[in-house]
PQR file with spaces between the fields and no chain letter, atoms N, CA, C, O and H, PARSE charges and radii, in Angstrom:
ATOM       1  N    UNK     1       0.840   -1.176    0.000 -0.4000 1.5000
ATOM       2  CA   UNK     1       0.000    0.000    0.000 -0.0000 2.0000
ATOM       3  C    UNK     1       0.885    1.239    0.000  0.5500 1.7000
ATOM       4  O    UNK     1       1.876    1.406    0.711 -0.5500 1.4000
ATOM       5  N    UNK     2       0.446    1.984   -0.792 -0.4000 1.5000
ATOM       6  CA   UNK     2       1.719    3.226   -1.198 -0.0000 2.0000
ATOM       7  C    UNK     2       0.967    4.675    0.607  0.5500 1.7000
ATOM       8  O    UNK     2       0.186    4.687    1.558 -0.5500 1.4000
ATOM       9  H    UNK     2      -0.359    1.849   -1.370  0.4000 1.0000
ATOM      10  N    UNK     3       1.947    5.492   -0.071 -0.4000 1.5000
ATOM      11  CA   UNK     3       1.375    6.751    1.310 -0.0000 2.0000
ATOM      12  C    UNK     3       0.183    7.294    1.010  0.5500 1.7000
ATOM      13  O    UNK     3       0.093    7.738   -0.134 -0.5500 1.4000
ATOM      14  H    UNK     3       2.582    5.482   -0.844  0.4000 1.0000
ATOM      15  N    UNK     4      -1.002    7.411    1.885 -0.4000 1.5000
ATOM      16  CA   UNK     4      -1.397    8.713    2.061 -0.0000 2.0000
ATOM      17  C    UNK     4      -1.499    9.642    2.524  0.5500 1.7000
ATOM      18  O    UNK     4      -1.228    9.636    3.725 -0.5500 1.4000
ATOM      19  H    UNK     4      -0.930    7.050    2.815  0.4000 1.0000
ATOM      20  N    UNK     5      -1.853   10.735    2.025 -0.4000 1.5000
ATOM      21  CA   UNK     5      -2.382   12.143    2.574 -0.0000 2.0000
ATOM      22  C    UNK     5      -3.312   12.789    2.785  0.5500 1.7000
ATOM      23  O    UNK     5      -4.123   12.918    1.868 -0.5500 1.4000
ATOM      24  H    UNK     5      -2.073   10.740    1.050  0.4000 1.0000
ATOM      25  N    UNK     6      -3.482   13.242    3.673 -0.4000 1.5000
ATOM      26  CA   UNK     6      -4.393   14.243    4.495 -0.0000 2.0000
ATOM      27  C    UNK     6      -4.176   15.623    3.530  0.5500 1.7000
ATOM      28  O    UNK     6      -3.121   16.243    3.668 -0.5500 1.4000
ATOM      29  H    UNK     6      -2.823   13.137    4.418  0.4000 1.0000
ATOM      30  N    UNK     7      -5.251   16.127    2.490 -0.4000 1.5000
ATOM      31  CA   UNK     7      -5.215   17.121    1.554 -0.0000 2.0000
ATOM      32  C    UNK     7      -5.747   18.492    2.643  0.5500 1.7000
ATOM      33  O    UNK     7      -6.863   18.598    3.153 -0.5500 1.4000
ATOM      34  H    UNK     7      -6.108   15.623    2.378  0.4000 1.0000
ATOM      35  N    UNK     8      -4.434   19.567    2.810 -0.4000 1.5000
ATOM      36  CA   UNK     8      -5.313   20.422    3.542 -0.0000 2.0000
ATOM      37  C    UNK     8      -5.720   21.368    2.769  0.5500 1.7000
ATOM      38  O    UNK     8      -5.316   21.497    1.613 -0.5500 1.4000
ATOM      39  H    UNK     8      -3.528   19.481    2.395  0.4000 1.0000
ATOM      40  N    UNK     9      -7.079   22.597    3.667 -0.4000 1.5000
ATOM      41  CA   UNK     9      -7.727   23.378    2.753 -0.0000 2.0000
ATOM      42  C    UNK     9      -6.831   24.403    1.825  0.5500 1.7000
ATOM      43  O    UNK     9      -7.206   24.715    0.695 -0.5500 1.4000
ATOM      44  H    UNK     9      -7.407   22.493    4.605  0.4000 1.0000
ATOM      45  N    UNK    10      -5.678   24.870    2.376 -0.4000 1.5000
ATOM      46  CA   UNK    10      -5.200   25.578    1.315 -0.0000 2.0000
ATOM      47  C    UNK    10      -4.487   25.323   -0.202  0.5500 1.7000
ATOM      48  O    UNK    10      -4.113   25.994   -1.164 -0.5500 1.4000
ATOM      49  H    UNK    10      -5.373   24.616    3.294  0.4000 1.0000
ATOM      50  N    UNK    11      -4.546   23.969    0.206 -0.4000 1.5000
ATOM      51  CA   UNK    11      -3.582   23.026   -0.903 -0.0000 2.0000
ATOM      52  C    UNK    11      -4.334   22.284   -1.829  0.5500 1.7000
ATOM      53  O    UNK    11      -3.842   21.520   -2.659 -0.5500 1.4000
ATOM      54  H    UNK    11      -4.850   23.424    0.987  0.4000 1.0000
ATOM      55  N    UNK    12      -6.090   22.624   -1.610 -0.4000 1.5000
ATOM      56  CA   UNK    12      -6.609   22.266   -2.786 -0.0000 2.0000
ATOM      57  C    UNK    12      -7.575   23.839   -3.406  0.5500 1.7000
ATOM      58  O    UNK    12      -8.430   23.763   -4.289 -0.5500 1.4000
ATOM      59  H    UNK    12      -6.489   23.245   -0.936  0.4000 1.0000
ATOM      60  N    UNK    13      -7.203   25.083   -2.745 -0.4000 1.5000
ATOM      61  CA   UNK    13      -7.656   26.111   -2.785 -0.0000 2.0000
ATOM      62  C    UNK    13      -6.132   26.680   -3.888  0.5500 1.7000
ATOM      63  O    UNK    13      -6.211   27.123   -5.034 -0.5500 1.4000
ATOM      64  H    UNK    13      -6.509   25.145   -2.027  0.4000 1.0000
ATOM      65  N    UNK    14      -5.221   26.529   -3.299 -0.4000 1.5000
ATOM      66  CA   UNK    14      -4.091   27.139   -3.782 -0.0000 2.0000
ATOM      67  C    UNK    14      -3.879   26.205   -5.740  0.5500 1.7000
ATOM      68  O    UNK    14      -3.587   26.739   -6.810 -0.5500 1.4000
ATOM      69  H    UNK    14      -5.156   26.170   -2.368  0.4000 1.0000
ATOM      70  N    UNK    15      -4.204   24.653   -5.407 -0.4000 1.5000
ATOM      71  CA   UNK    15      -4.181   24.201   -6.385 -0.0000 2.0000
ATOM      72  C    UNK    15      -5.296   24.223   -7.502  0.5500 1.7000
ATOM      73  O    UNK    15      -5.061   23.970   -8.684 -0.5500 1.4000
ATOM      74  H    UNK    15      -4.441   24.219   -4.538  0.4000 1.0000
ATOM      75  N    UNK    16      -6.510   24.548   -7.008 -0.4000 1.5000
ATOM      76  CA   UNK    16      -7.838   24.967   -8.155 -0.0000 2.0000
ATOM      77  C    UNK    16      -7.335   26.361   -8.751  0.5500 1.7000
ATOM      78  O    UNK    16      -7.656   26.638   -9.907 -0.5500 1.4000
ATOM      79  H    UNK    16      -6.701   24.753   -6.048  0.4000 1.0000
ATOM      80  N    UNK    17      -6.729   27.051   -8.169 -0.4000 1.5000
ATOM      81  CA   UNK    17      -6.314   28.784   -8.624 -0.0000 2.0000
ATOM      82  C    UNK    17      -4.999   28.815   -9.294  0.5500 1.7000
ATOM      83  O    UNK    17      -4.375   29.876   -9.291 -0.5500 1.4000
ATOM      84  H    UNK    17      -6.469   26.826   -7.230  0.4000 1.0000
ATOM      85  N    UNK    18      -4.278   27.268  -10.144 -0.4000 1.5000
ATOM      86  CA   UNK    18      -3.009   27.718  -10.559 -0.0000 2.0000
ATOM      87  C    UNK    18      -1.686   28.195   -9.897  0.5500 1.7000
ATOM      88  O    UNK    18      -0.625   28.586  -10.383 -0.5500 1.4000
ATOM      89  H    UNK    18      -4.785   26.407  -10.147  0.4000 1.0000
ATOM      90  N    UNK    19      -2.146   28.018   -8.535 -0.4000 1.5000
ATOM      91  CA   UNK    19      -0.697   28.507   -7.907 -0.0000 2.0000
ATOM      92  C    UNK    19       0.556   28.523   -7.891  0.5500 1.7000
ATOM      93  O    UNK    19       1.317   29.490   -7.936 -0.5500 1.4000
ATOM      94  H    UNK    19      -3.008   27.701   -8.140  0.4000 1.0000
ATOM      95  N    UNK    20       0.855   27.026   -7.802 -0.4000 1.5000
ATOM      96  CA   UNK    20       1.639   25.965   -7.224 -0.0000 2.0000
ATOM      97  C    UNK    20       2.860   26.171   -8.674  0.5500 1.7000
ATOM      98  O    UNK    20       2.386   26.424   -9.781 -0.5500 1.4000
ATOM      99  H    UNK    20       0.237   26.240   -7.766  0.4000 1.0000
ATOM     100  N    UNK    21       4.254   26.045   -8.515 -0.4000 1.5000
ATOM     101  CA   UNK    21       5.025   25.531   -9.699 -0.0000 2.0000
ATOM     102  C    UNK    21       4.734   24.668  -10.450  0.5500 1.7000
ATOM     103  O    UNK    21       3.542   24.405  -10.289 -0.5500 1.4000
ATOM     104  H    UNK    21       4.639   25.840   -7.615  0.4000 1.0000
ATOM     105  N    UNK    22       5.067   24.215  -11.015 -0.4000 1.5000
ATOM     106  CA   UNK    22       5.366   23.066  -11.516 -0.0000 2.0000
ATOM     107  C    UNK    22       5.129   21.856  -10.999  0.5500 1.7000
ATOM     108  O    UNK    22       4.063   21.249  -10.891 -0.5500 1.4000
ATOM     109  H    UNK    22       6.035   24.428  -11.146  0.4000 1.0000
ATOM     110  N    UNK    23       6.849   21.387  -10.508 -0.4000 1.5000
ATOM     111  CA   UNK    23       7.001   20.788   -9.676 -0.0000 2.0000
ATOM     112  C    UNK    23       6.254   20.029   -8.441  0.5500 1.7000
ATOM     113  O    UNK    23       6.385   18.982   -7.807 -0.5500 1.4000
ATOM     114  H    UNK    23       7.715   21.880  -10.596  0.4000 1.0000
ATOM     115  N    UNK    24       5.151   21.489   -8.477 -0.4000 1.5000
ATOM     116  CA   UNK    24       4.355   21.152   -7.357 -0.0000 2.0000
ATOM     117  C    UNK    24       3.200   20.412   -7.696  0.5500 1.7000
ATOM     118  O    UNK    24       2.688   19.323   -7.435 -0.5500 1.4000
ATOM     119  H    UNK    24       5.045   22.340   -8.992  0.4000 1.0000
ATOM     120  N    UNK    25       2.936   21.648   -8.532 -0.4000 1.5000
ATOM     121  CA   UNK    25       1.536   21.260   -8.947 -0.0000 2.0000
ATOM     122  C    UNK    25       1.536   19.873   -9.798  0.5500 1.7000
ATOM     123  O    UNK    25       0.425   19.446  -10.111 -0.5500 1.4000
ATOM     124  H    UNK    25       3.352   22.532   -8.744  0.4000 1.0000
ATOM     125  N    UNK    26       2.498   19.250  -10.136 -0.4000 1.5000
ATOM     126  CA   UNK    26       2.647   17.876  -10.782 -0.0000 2.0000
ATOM     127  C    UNK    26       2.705   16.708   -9.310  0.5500 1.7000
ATOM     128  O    UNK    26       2.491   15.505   -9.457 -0.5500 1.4000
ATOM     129  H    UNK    26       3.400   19.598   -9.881  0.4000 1.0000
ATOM     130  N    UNK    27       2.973   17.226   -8.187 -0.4000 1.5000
ATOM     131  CA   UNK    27       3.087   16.586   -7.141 -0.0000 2.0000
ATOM     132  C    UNK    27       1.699   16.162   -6.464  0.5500 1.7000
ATOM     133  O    UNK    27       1.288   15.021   -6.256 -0.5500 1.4000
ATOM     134  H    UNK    27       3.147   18.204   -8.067  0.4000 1.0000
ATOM     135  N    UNK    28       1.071   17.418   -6.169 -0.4000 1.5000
ATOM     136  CA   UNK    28      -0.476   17.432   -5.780 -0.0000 2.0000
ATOM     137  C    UNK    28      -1.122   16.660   -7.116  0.5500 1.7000
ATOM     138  O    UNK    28      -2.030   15.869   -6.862 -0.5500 1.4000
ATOM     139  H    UNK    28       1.404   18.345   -6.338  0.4000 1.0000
ATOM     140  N    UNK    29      -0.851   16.773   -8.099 -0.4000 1.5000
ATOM     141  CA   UNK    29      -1.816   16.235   -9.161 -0.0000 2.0000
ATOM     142  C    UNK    29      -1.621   14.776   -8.555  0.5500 1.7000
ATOM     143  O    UNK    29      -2.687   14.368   -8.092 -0.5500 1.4000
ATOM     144  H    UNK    29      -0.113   17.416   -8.306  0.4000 1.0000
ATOM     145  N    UNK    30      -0.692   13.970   -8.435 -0.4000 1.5000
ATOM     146  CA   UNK    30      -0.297   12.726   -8.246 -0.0000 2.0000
ATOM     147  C    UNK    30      -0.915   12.031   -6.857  0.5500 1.7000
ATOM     148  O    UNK    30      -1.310   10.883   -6.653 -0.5500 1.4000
ATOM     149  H    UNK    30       0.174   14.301   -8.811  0.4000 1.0000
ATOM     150  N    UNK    31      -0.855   12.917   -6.197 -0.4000 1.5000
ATOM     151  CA   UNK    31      -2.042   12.742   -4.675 -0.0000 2.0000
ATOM     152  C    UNK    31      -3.355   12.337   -4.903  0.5500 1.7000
ATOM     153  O    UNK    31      -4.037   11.413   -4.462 -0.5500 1.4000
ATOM     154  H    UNK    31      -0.535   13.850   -6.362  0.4000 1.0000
ATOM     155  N    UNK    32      -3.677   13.826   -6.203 -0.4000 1.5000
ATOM     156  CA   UNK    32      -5.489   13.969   -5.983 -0.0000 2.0000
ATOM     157  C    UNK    32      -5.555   12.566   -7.031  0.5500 1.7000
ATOM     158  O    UNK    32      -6.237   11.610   -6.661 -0.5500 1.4000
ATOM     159  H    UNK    32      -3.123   14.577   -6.561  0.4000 1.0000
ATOM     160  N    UNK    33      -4.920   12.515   -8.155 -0.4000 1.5000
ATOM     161  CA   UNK    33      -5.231   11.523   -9.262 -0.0000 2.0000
ATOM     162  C    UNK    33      -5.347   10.151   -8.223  0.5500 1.7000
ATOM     163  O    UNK    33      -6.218    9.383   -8.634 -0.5500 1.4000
ATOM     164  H    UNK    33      -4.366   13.291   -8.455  0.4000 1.0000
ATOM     165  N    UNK    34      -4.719    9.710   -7.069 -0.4000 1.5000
ATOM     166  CA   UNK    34      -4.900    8.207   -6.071 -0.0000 2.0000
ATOM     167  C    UNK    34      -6.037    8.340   -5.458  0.5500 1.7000
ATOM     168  O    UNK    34      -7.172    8.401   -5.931 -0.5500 1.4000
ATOM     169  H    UNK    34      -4.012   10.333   -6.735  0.4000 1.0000
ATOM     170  N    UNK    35      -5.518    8.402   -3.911 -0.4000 1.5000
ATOM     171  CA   UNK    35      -6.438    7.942   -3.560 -0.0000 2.0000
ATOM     172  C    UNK    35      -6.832    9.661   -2.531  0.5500 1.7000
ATOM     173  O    UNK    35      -6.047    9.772   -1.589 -0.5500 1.4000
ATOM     174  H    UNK    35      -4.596    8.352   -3.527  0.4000 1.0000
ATOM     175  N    UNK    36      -7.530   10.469   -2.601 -0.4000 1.5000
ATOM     176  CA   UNK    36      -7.089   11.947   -2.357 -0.0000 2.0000
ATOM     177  C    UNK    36      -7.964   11.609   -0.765  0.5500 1.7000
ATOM     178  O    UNK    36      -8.619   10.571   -0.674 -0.5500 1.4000
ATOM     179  H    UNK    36      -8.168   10.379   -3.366  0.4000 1.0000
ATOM     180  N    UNK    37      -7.896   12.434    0.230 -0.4000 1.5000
ATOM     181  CA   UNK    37      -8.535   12.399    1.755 -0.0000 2.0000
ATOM     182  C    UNK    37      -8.092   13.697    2.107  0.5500 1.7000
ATOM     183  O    UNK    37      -6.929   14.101    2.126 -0.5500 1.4000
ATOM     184  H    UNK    37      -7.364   13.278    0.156  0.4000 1.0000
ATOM     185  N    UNK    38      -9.471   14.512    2.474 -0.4000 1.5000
ATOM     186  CA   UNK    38      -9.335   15.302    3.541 -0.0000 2.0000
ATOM     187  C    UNK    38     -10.247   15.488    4.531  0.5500 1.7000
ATOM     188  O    UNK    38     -11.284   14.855    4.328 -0.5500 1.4000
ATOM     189  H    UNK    38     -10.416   14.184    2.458  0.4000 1.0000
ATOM     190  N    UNK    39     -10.227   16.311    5.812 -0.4000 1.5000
ATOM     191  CA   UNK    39     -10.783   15.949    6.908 -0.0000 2.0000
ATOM     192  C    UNK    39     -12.114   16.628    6.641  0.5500 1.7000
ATOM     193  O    UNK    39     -12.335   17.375    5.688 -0.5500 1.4000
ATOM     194  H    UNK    39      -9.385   16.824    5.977  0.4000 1.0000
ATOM     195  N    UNK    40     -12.919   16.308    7.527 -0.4000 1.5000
ATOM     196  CA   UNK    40     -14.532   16.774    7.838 -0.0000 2.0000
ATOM     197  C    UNK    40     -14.396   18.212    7.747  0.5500 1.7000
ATOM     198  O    UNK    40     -15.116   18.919    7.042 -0.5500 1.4000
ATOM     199  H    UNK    40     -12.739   15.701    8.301  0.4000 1.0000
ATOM     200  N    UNK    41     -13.312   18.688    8.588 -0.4000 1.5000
ATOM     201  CA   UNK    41     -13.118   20.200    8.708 -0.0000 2.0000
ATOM     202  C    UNK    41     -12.603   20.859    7.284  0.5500 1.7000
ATOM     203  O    UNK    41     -13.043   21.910    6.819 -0.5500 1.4000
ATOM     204  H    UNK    41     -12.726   18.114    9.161  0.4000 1.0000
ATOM     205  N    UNK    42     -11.777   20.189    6.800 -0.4000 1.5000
ATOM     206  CA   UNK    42     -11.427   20.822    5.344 -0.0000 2.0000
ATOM     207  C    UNK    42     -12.722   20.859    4.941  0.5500 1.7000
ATOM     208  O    UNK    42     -13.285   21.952    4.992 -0.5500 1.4000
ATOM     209  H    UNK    42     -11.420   19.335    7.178  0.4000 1.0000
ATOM     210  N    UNK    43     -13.462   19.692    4.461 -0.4000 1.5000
ATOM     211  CA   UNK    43     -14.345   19.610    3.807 -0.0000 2.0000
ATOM     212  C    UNK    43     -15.846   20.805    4.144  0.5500 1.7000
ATOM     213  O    UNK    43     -16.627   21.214    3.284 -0.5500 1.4000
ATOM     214  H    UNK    43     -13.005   18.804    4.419  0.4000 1.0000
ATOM     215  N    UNK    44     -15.873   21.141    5.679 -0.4000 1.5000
ATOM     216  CA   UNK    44     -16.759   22.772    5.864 -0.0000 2.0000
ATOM     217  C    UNK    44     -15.851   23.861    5.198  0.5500 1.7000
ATOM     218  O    UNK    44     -16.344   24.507    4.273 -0.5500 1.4000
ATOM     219  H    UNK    44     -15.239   20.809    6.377  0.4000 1.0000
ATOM     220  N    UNK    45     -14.560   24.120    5.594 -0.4000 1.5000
ATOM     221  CA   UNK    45     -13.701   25.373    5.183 -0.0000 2.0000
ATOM     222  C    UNK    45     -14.216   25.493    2.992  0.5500 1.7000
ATOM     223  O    UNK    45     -14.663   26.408    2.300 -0.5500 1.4000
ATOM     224  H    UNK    45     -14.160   23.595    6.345  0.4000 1.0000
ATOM     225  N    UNK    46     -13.824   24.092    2.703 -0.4000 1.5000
ATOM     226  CA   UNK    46     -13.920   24.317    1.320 -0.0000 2.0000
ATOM     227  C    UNK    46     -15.124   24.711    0.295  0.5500 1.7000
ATOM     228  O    UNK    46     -15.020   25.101   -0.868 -0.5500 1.4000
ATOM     229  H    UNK    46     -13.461   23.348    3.265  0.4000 1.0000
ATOM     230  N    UNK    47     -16.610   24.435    1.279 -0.4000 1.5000
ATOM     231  CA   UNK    47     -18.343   24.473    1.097 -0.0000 2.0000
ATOM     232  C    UNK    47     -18.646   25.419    1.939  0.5500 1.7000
ATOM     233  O    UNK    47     -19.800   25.721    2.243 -0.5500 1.4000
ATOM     234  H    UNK    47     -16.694   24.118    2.224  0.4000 1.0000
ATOM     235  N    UNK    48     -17.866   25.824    2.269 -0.4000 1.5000
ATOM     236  CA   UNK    48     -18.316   26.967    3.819 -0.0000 2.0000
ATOM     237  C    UNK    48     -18.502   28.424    2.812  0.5500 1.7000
ATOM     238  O    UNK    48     -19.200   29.302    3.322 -0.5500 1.4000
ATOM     239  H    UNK    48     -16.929   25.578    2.021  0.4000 1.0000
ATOM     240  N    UNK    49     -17.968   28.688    1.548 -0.4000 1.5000
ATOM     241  CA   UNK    49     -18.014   30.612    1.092 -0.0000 2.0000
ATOM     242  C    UNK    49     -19.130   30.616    0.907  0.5500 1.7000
ATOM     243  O    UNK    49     -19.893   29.842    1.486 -0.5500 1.4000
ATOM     244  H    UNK    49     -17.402   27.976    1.134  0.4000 1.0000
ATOM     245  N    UNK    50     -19.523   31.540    0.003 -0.4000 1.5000
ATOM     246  CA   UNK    50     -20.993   32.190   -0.308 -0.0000 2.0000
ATOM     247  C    UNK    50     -21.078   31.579   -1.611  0.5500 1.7000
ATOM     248  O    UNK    50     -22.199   31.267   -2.012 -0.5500 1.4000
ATOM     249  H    UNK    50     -18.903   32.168   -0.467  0.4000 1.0000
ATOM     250  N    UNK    51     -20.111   31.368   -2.306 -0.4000 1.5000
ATOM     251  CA   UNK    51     -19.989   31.262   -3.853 -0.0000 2.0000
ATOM     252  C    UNK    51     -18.975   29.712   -3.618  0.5500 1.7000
ATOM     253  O    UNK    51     -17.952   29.541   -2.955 -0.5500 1.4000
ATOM     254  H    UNK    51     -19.200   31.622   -1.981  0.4000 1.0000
ATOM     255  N    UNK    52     -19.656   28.902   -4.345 -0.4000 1.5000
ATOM     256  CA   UNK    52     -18.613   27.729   -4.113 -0.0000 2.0000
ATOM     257  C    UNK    52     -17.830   27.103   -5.452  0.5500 1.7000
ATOM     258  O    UNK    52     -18.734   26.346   -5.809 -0.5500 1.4000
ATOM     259  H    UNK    52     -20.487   29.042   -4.884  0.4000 1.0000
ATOM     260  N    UNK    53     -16.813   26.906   -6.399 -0.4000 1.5000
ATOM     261  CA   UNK    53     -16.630   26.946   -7.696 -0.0000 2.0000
ATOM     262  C    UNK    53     -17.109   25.348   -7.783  0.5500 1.7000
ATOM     263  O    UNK    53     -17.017   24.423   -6.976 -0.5500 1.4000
ATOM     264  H    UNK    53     -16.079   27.521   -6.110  0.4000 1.0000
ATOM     265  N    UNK    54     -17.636   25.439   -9.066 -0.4000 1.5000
ATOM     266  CA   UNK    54     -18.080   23.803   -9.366 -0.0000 2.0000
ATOM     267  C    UNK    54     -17.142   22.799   -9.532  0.5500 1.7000
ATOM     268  O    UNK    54     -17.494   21.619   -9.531 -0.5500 1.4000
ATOM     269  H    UNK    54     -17.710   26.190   -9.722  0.4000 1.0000
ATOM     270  N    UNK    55     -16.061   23.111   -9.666 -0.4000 1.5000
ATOM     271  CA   UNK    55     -14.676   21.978   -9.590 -0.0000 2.0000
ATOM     272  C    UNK    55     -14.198   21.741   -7.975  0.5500 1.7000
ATOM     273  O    UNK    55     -13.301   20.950   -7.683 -0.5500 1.4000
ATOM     274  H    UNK    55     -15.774   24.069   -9.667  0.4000 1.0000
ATOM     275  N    UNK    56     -14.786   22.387   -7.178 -0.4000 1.5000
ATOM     276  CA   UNK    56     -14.414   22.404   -5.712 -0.0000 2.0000
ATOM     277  C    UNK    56     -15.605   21.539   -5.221  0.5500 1.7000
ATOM     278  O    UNK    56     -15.225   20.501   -4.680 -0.5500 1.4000
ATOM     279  H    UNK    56     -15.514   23.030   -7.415  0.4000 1.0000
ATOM     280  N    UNK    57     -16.771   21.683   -5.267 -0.4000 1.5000
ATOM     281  CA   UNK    57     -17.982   21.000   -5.497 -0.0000 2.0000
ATOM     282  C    UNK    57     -17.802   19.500   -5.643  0.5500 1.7000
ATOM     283  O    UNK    57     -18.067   18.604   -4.840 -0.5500 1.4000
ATOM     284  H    UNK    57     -17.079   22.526   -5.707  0.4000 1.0000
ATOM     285  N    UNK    58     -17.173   19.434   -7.135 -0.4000 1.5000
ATOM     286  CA   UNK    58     -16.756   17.965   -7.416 -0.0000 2.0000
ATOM     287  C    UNK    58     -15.580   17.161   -6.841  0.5500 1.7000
ATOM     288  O    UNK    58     -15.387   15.957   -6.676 -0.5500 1.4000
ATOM     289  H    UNK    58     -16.958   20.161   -7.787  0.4000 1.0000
ATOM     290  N    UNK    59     -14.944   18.150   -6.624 -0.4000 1.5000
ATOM     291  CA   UNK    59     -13.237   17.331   -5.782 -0.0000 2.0000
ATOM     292  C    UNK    59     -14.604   16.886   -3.943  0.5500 1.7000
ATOM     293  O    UNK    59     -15.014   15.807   -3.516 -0.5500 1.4000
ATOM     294  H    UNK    59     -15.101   19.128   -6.758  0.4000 1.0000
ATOM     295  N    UNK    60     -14.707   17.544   -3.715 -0.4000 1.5000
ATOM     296  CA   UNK    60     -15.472   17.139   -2.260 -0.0000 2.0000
ATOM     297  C    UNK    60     -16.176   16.004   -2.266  0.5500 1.7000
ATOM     298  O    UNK    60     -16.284   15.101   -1.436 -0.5500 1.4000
ATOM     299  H    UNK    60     -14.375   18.421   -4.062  0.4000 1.0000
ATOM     300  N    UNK    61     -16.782   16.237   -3.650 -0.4000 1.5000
ATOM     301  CA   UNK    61     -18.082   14.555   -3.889 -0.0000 2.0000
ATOM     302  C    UNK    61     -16.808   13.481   -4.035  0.5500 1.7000
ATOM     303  O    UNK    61     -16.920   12.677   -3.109 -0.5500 1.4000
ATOM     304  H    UNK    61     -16.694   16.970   -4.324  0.4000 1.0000
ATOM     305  N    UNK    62     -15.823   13.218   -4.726 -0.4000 1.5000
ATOM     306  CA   UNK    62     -15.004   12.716   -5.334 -0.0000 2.0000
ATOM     307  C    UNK    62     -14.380   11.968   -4.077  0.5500 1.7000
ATOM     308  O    UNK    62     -14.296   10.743   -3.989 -0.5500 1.4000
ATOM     309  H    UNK    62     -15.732   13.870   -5.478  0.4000 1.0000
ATOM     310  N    UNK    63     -13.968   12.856   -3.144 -0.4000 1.5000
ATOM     311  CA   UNK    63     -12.393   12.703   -1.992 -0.0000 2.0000
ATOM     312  C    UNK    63     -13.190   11.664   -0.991  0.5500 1.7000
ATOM     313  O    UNK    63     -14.390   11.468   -1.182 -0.5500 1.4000
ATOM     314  H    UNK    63     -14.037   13.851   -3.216  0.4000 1.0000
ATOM     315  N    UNK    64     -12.531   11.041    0.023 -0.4000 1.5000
ATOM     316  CA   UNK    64     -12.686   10.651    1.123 -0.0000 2.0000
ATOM     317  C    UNK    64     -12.601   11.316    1.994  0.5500 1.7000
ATOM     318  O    UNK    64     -11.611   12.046    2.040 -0.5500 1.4000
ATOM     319  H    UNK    64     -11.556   11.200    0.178  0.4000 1.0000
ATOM     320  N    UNK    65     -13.580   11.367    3.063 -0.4000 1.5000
ATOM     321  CA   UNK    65     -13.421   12.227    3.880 -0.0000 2.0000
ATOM     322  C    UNK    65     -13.378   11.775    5.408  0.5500 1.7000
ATOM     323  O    UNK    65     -14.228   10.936    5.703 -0.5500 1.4000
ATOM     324  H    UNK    65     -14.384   10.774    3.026  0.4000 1.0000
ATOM     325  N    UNK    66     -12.630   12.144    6.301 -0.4000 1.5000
ATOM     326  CA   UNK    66     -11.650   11.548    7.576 -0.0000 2.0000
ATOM     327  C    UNK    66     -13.195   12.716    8.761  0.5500 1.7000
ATOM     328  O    UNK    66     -13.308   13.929    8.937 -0.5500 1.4000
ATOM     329  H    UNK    66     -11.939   12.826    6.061  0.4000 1.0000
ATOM     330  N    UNK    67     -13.907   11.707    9.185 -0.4000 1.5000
ATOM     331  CA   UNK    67     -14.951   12.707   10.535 -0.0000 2.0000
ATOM     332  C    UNK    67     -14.046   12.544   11.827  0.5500 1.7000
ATOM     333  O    UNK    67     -13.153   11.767   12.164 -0.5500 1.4000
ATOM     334  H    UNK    67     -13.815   10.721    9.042  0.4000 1.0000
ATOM     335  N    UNK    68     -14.628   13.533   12.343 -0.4000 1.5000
ATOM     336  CA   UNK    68     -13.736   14.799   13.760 -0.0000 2.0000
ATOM     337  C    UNK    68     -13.183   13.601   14.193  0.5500 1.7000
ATOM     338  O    UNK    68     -11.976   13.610   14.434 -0.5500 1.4000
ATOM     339  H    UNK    68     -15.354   14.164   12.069  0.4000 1.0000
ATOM     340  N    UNK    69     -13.896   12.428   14.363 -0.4000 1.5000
ATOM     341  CA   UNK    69     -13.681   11.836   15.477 -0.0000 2.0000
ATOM     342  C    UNK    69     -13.312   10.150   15.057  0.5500 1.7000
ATOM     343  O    UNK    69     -13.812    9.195   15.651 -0.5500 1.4000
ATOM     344  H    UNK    69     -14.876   12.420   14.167  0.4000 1.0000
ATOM     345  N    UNK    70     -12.289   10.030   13.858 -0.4000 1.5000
ATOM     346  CA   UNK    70     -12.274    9.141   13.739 -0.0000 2.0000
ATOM     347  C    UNK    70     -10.521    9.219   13.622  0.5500 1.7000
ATOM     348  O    UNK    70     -10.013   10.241   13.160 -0.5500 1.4000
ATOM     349  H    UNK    70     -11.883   10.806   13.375  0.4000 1.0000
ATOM     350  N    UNK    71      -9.845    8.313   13.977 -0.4000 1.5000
ATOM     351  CA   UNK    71      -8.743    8.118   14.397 -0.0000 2.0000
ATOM     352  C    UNK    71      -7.833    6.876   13.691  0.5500 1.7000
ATOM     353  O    UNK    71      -7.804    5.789   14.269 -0.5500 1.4000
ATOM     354  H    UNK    71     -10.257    7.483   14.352  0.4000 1.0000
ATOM     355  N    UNK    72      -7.021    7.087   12.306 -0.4000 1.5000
ATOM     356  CA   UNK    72      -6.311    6.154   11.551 -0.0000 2.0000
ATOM     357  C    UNK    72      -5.014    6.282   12.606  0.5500 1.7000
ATOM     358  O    UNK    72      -4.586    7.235   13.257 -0.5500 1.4000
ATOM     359  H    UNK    72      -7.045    7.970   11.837  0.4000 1.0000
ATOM     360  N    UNK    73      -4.539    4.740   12.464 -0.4000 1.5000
ATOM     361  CA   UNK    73      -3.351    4.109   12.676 -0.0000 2.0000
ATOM     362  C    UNK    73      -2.862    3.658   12.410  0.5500 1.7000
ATOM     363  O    UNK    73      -3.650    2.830   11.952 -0.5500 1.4000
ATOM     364  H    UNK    73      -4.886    3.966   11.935  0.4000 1.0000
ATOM     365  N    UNK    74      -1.092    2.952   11.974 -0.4000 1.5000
ATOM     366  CA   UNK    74      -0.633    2.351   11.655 -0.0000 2.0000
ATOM     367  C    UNK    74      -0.938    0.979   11.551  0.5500 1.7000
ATOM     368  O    UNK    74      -0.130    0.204   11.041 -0.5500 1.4000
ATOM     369  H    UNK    74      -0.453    3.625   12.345  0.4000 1.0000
């Protein structure tokens, strides 16, 4: 089983807006393209504006999402 990651809110905010280098943004692509996870709380921060973009919409339906109170371990 390869790594995962915990996607936080700015790193799929920073990556919908073109931010990221290269480098980077070829890095995050390689995350979201597996198996992508972020927490309950990302997932309010990212549905939480007034205006929500429809590719942000779909990454949320898409991702796995980790609730307050659930606890992965080795």
């Amino acid at each position: 089983m390869g790594k995962s990651f915990l996607i936080d809110t700015n790193v799929v905010i920073d990556f919908s807006h073109g931010i990221f280098s290269e480098k980077s943004k070829n890095f995050v692509a390689s995350i979201l393209n597996k198996e992508p996870i972020i927490s309950a709380i990302t997932q309010i921060e990212l549905l939480g504006f007034s205006v929500v973009p429809p590719q942000i919409e779909s990454f949320v339906r898409y991702v796995s999402i980790i609730g307050i109170n659930e606890i992965r371990t080795k």
